[in-house]
PAKOL-191551 format. One record per atom (N, C-alpha, C, CB): residue number from 1; residue in three letters; atom name; x, y, z. Coordinates in nm, 4 decimals, padded with zeros to 6 digits. Glycine has a CB too. Example, Ala and Ser with C-alpha at 12.3 -4.5 7.8 and 13.67 -1.06 7.14 Angstrom:
# PAKOL-191551
+-----+-----+----+----------+----------+----------+
:   i :  aa : at :       px :       py :       pz :
+-----+-----+----+----------+----------+----------+
:   1 : ala :  N :  01.3190 : -00.5690 :  00.7800 :
:   1 : ala : CA :  01.2300 : -00.4500 :  00.7800 :
:   1 : ala :  C :  01.3200 : -00.3300 :  00.7800 :
:   1 : ala : CB :  01.1308 : -00.4473 :  00.9046 :
:   2 : ser :  N :  01.2850 : -00.2250 :  00.7080 :
:   2 : ser : CA :  01.3670 : -00.1060 :  00.7140 :
:   2 : ser :  C :  01.2900 :  00.0030 :  00.7870 :
:   2 : ser : CB :  01.4084 : -00.0598 :  00.5725 :
+-----+-----+----+----------+----------+----------+
This chain:
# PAKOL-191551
+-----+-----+----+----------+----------+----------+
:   i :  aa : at :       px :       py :       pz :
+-----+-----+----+----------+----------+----------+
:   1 : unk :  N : -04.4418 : -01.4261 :  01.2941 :
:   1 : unk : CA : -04.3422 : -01.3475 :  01.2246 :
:   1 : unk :  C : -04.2268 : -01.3177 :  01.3208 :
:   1 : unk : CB : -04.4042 : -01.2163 :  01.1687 :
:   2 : unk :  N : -04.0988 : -01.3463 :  01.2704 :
:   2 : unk : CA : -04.0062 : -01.3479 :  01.3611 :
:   2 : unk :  C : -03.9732 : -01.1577 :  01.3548 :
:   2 : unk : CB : -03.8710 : -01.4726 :  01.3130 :
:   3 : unk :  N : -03.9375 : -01.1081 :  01.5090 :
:   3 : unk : CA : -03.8384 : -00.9727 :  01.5033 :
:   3 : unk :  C : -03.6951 : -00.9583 :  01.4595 :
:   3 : unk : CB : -03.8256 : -00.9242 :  01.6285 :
:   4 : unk :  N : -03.6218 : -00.8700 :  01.3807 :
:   4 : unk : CA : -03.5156 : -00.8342 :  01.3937 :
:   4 : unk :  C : -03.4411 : -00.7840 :  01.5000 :
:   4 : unk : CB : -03.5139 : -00.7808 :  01.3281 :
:   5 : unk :  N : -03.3683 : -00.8907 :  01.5626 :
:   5 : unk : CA : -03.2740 : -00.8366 :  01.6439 :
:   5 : unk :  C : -03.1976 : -00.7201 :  01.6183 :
:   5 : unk : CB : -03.1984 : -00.9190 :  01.6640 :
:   6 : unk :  N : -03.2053 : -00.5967 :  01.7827 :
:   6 : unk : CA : -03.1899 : -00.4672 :  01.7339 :
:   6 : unk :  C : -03.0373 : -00.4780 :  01.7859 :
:   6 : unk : CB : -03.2998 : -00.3397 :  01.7942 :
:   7 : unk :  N : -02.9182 : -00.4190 :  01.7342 :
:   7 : unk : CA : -02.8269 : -00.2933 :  01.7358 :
:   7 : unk :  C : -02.7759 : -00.2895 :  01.8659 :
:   7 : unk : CB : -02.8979 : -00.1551 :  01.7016 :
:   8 : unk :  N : -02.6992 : -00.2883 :  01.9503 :
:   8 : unk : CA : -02.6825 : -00.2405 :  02.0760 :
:   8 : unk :  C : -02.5371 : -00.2000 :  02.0607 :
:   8 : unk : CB : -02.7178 : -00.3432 :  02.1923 :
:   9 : unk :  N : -02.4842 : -00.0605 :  02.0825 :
:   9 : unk : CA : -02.3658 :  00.0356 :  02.0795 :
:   9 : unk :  C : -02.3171 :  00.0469 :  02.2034 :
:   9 : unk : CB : -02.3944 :  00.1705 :  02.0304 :
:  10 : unk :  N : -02.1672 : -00.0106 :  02.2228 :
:  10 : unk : CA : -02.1591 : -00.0168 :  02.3695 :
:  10 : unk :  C : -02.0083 :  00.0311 :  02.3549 :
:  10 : unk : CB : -02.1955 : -00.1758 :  02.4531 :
:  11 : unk :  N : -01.9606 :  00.1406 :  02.4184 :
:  11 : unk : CA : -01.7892 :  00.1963 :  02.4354 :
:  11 : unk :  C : -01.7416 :  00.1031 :  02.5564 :
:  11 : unk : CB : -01.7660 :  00.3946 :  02.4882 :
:  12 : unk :  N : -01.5763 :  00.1029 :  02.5252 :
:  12 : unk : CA : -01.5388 :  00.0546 :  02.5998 :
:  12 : unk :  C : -01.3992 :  00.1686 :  02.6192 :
:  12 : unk : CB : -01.5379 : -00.0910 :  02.5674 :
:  13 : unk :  N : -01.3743 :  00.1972 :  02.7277 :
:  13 : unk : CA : -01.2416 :  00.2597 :  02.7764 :
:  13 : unk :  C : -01.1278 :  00.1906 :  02.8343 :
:  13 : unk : CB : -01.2684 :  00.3451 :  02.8676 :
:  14 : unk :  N : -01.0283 :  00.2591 :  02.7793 :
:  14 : unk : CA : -00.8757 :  00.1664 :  02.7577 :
:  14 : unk :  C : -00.8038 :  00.2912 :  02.8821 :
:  14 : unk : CB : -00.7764 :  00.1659 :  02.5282 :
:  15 : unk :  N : -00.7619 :  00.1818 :  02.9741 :
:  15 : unk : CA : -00.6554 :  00.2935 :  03.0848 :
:  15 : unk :  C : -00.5754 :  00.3263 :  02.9863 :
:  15 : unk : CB : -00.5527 :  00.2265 :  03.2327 :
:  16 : unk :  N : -00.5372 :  00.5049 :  02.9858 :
:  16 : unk : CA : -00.4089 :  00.5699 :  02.9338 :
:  16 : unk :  C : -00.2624 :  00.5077 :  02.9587 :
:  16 : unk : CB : -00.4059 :  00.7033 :  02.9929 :
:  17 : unk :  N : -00.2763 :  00.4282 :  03.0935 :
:  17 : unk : CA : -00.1331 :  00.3416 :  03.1099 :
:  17 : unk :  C : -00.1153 :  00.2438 :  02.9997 :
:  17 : unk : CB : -00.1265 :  00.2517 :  03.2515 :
:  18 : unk :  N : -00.2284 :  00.1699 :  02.9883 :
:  18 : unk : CA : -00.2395 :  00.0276 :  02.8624 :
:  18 : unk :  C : -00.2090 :  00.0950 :  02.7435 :
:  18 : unk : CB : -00.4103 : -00.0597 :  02.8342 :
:  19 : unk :  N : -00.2383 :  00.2462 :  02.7282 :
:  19 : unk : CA : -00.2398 :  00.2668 :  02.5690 :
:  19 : unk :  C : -00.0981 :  00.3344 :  02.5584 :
:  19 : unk : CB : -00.3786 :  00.3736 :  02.5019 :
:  20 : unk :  N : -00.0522 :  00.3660 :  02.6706 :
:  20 : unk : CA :  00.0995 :  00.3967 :  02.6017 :
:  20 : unk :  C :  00.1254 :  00.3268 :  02.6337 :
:  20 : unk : CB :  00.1940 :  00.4905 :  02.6116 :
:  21 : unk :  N :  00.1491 :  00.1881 :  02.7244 :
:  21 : unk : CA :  00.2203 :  00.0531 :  02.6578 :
:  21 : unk :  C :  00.2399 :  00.0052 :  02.5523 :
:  21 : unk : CB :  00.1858 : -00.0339 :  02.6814 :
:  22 : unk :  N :  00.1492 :  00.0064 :  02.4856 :
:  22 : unk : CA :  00.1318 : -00.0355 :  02.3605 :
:  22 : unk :  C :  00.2116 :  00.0358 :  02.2552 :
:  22 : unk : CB :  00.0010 : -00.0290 :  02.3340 :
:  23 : unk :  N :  00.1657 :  00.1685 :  02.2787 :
:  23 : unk : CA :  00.2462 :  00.2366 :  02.2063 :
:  23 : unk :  C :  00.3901 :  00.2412 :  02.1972 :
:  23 : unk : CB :  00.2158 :  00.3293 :  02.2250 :
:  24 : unk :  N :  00.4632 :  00.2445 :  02.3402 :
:  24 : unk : CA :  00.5990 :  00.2072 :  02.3747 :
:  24 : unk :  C :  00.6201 :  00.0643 :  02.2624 :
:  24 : unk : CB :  00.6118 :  00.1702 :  02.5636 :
:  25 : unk :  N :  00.5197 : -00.0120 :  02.2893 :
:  25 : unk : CA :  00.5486 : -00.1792 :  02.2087 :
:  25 : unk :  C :  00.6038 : -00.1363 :  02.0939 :
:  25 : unk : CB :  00.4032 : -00.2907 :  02.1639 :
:  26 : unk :  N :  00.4609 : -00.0473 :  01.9990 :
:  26 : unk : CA :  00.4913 : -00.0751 :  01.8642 :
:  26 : unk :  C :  00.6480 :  00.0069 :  01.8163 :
:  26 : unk : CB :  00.3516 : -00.0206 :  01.7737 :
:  27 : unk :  N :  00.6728 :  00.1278 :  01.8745 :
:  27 : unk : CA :  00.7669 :  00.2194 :  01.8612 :
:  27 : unk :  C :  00.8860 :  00.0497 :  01.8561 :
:  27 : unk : CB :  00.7718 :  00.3696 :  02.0131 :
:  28 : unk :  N :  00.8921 :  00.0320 :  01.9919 :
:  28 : unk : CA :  01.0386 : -00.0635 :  01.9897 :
:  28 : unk :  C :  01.0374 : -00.1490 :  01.9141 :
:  28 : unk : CB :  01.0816 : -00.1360 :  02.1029 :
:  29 : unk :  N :  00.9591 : -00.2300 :  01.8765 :
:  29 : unk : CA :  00.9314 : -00.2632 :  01.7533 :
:  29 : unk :  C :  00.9835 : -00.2197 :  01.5994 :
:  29 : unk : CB :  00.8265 : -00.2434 :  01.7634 :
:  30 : unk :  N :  00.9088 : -00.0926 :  01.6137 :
:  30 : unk : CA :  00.9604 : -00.0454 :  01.4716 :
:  30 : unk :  C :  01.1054 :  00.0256 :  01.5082 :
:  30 : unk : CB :  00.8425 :  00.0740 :  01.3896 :
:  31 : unk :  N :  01.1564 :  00.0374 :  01.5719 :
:  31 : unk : CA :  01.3015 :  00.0630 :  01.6046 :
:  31 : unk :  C :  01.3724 : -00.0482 :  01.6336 :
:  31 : unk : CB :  01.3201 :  00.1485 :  01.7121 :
:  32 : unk :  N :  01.3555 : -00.1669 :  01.6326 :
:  32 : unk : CA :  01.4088 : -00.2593 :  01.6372 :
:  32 : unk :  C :  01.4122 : -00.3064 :  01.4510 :
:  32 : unk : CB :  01.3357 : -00.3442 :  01.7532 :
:  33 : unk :  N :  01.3095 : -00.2838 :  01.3836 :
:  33 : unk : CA :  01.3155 : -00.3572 :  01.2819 :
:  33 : unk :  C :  01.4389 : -00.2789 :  01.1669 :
:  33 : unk : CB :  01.1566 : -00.3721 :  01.2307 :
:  34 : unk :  N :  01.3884 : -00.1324 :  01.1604 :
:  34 : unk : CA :  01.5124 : -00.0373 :  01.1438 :
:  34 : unk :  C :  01.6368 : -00.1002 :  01.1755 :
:  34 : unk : CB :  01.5041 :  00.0857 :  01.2318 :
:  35 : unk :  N :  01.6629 : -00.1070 :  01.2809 :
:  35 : unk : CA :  01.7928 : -00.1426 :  01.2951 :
:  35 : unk :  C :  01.8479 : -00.2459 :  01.2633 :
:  35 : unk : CB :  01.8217 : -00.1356 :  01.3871 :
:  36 : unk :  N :  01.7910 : -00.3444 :  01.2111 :
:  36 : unk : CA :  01.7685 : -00.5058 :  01.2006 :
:  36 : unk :  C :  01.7784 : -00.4627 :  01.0124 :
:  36 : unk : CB :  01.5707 : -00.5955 :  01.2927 :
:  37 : unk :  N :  01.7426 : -00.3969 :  00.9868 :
:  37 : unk : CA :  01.6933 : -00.3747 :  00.8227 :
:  37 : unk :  C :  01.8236 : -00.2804 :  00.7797 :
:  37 : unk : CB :  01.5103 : -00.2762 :  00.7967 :
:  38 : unk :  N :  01.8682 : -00.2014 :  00.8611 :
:  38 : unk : CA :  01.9569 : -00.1002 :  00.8228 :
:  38 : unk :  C :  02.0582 : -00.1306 :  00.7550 :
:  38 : unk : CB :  01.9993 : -00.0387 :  00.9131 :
:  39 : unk :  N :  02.1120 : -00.0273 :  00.6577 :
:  39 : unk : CA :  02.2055 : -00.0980 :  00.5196 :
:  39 : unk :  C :  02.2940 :  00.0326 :  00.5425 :
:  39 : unk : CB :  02.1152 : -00.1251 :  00.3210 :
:  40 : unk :  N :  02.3029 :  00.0852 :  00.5590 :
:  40 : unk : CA :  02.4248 :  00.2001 :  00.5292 :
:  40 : unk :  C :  02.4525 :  00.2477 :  00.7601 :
:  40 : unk : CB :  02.3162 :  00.4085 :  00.3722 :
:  41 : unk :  N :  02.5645 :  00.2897 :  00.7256 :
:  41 : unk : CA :  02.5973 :  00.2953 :  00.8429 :
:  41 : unk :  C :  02.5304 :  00.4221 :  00.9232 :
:  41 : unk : CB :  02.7362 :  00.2911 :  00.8396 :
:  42 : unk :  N :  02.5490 :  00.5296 :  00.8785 :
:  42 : unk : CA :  02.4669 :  00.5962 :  00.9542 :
:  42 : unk :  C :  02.2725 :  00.6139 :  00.9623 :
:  42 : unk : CB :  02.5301 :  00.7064 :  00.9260 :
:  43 : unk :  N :  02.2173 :  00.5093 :  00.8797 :
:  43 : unk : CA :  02.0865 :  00.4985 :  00.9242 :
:  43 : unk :  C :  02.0616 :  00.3682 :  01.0476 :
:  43 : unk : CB :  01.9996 :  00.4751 :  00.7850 :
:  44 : unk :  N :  02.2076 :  00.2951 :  01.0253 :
:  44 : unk : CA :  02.1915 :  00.2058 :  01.1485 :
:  44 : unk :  C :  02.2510 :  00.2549 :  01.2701 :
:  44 : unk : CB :  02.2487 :  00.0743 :  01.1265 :
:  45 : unk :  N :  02.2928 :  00.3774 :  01.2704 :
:  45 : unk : CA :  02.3215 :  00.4178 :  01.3553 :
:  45 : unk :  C :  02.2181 :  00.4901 :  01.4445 :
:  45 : unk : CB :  02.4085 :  00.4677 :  01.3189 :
:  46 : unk :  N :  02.1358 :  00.5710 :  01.3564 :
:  46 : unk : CA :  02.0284 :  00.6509 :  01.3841 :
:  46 : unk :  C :  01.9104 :  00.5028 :  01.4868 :
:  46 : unk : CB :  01.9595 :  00.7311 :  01.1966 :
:  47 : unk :  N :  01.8971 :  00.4025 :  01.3955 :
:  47 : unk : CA :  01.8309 :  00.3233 :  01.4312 :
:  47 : unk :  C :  01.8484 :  00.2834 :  01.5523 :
:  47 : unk : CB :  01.8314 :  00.2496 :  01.3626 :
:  48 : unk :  N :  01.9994 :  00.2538 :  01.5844 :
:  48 : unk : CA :  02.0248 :  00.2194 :  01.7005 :
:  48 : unk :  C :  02.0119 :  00.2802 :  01.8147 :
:  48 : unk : CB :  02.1103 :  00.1926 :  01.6983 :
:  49 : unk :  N :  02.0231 :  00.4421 :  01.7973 :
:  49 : unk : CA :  01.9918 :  00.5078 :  01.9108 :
:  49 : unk :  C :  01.8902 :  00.5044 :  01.9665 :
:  49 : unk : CB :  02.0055 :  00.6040 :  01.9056 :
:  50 : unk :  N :  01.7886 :  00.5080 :  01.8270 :
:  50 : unk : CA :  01.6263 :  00.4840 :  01.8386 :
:  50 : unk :  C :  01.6047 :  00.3912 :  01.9510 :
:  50 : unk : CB :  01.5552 :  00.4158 :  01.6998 :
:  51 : unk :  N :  01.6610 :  00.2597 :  01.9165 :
:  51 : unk : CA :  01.6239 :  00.1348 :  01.9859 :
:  51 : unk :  C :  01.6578 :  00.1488 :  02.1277 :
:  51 : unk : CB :  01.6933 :  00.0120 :  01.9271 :
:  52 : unk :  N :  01.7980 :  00.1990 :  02.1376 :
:  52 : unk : CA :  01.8594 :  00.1960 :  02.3071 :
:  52 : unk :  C :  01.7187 :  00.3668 :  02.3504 :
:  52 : unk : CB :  02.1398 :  00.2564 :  02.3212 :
:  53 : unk :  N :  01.7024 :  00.4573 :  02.2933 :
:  53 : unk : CA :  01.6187 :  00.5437 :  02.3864 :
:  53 : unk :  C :  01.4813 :  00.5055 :  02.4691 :
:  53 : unk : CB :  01.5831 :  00.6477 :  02.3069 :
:  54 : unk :  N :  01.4423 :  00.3513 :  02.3222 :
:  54 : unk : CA :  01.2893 :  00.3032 :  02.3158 :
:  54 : unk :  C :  01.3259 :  00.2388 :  02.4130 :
:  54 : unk : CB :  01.2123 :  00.2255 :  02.1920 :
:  55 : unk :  N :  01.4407 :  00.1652 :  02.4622 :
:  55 : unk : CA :  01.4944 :  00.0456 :  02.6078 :
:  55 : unk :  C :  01.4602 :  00.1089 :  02.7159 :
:  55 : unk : CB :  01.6724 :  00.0063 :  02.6361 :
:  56 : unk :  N :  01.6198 :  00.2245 :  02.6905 :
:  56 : unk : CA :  01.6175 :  00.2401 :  02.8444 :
:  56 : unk :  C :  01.5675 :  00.3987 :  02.8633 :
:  56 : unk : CB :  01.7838 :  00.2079 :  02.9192 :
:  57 : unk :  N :  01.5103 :  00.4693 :  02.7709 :
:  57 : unk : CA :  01.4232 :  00.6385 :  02.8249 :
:  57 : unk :  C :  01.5154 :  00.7350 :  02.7250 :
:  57 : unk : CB :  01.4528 :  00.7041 :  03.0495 :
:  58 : unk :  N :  01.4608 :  00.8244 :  02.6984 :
:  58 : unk : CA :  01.4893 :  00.9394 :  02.6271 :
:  58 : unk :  C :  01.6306 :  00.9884 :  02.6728 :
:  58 : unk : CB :  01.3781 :  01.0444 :  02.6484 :
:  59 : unk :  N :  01.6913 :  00.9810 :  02.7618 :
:  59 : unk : CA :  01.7743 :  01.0309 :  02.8668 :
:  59 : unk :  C :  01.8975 :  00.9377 :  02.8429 :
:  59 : unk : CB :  01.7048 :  01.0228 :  03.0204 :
:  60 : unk :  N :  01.8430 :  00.8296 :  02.7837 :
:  60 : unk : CA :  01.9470 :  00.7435 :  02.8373 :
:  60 : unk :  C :  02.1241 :  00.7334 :  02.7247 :
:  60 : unk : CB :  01.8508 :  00.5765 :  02.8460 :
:  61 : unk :  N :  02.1061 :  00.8294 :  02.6465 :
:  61 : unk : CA :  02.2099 :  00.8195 :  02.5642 :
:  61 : unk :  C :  02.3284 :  00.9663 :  02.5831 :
:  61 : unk : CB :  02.1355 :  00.8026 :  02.4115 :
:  62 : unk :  N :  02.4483 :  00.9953 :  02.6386 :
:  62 : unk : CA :  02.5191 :  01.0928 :  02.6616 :
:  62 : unk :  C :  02.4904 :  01.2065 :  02.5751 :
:  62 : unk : CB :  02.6391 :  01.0548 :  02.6582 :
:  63 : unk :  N :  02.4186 :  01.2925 :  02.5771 :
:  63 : unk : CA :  02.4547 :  01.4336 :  02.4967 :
:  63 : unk :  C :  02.3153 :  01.4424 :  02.4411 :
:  63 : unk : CB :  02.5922 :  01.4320 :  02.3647 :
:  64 : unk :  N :  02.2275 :  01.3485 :  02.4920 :
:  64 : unk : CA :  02.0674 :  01.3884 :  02.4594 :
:  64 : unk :  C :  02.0254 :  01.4399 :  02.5423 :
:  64 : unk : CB :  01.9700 :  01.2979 :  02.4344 :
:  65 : unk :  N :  01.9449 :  01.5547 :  02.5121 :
:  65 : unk : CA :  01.8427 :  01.6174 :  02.5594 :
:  65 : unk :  C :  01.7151 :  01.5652 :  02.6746 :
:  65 : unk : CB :  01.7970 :  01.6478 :  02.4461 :
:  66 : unk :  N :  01.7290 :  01.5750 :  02.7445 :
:  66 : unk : CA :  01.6075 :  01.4725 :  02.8772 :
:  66 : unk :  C :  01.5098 :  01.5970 :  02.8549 :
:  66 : unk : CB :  01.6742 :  01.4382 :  03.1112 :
:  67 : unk :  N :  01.3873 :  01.5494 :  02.8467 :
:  67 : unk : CA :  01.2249 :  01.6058 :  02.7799 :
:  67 : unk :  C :  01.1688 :  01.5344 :  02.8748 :
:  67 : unk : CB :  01.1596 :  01.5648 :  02.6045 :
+-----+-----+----+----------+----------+----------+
């Protein structure tokens, strides 16, 4: 009589650096597609800022707020 092979539950941990990479990815991403999709001028505008903060840092646009 053959056994059923049992089950084995195994975690795996993701460095916090890898997971906000990623996250950085998908953001520029979806701020890229916004802006790429944008139909009226001031949501492509919004978009665009999006995209240049997701480039070059929160900081990086005159008269924003650095967090």
């Amino acid at each position: 009589m053959a056994t059923k092979p049992r089950s084995v539950r195994q975690s795996v941990t993701i460095p916090t650096s890898r997971v906000r990479a990623e996250a950085a990815e998908e953001e520029l991403k979806a701020a890229y597609d916004r802006f790429m999709k944008g139909q009226e001028l001031q949501s492509k505008n919004e978009a665009g800022r999006a995209l240049i903060r997701s480039i070059f840092g929160k900081g990086s646009i005159a008269g924003d707020a650095i967090r």
